[in-house]
Each structure stands twice: as structure tokens, then as C-alpha cells.
C-alpha positions, 0 to 999 in steps of 0.5 A: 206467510207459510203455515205448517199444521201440526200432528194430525191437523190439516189445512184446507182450502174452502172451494169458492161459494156459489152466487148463481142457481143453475138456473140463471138465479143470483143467490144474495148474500144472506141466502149463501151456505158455507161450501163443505168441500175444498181442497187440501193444501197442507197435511201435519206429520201425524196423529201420536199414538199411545205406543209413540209410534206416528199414524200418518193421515190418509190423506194428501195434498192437493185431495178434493175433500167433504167436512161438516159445516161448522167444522175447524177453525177459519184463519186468513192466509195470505187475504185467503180464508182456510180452514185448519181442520183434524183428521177426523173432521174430515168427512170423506175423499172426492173422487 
């Protein structure tokens, strides 16, 4: 299945949760946080503005990107969770 996100939305890529401490620990389940980073896999064509003109995002694909937590909306692409979020969730660019 192909998804294609609209106007200023786009679509992320959760990166993977970490079992283990750095110490050698296993976390358990209950124990793991929902990562705050991931990859972006889709970009929409643009937030319209008031004039009509098209504000394209400052974003693009395949950008390593920070969002809050609770953030977006979780849907199942192909068995892999993403994340369709708005541009202006999107927190920052990792560099």
C-alpha cells in the first residue's frame, strides 16, 4: 500500500525502541519510552496560504527529524507503524 500525505502533513518513520541500557540492561516492555525521532519518508505539497500562494515544507525525504511524543497520528503501512504528523509538530532537523 502507497500513502501520499496532503497539504503540509508528512510521514514519518518511527526509528526503532531500545530493548537494552547501554549498559548491557534489558529494558522490559512496560519500561520502554516511544522514540521521538525518525525518519521522514513522505512530504505533502504544502501548507495554502491565505493569498493562495503554496508554502512548501523545509523539509525533505529521507531527513532524521525530532517530535514531541504524543504527537500525530499512528497508522500501519505495509505491518510498519508511521507516523503522520503536520509540519509544525515537527520539532527540529538532526543533523
Amino acid at each position: 500500500m502507497k500513502i501520499r500525505p496532503l497539504s503540509d502533513r508528512i510521514i514519518v518513520r518511527r526509528s526503532v525502541e531500545k530493548t537494552m541500557t547501554e549498559g548491557g540492561l534489558h529494558i522490559p516492555t512496560t519500561a520502554q519510552e516511544r522514540p521521538v525521532e525518525g525518519k521522514v519518508i513522505a512530504i505533502g505539497s504544502g501548507k495554502r496560504l491565505d493569498d493562495g500562494s503554496l508554502l512548501k515544507p523545509d523539509l525533505s525525504e529521507g531527513d532524521k527529524v525530532l517530535f514531541s511524543r504524543y504527537s500525530g497520528t499512528e497508522v500501519q503501512v505495509d505491518g510498519v507503524e508511521h507516523l503522520i504528523l503536520r509540519e509544525d509538530e515537527i520539532l527540529g532537523i538532526i543533523e
